[in-house]
C-alpha positions as CSV (number, residue, x, y, z in Angstrom):
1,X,-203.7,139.9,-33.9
2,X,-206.9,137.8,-34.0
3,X,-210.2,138.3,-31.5
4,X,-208.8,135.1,-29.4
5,X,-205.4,136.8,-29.7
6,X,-206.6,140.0,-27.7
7,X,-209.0,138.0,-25.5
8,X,-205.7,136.2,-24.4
9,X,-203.8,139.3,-23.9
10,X,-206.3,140.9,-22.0
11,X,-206.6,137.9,-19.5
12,X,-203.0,137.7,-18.9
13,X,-202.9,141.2,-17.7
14,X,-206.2,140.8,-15.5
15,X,-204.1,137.9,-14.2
16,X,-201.1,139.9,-13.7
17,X,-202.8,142.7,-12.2
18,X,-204.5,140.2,-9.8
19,X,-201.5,138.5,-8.5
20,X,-199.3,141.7,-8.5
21,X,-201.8,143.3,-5.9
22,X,-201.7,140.4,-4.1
23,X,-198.1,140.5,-3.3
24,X,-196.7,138.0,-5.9
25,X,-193.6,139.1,-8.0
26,X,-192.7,138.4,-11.1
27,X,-189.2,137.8,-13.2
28,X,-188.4,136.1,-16.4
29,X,-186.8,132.6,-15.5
30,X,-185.1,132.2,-19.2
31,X,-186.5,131.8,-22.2
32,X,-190.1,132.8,-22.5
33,X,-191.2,131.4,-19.4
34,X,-191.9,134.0,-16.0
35,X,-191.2,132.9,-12.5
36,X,-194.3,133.8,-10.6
37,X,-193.2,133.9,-6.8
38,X,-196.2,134.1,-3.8
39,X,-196.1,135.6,-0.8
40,X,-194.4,134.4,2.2
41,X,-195.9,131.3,3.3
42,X,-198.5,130.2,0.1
43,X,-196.3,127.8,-1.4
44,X,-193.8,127.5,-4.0
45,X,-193.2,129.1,-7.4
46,X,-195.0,129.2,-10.3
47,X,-194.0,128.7,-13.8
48,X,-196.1,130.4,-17.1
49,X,-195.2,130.8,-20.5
50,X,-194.4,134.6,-21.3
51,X,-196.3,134.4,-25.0
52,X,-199.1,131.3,-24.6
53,X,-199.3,129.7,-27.7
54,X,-202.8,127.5,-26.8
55,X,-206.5,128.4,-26.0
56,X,-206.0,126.3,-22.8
57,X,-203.0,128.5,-21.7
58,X,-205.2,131.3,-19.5
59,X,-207.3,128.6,-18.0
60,X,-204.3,126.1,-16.7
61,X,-202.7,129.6,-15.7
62,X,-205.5,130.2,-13.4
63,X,-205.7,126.9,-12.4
64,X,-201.8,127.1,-11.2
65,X,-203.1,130.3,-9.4
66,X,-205.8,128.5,-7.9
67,X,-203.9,125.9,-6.4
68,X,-201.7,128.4,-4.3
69,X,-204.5,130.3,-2.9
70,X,-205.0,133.4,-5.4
71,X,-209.1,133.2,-7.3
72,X,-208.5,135.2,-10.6
């Protein structure tokens, strides 16, 4: 696993551990692709890949985050 590897990783999890404490769950919709579901009243769904394969993958993940209410 490279540096960027591990970087990616480790902002996945802060990312999980973010949304997880704020009352979002989380399933695997098929494939390797998770369901991220908000609480009550923020919204709809939203879709990640399980394994990003781009440098771009954390930041558009936060920016689907963003857009629902939840700063991580």
């Amino acid at each position: 696993m490279s540096k960027s590897d591990s970087r990616t990783v480790g902002a996945m999890r802060e990312i999980r551990d973010a949304a997880l404490a704020a009352g979002w769950t989380v399933e695997h919709s098929g494939g390797n692709h998770l369901r991220w579901t908000p609480p009550a009243g923020q919204g709809g769904p939203v879709f990640t890949s399980a394994t990003p394969s781009d440098r771009r993958a954390v930041a558009n993940m936060r920016r689907d985050f963003r857009k629902h209410g939840l700063i991580v």
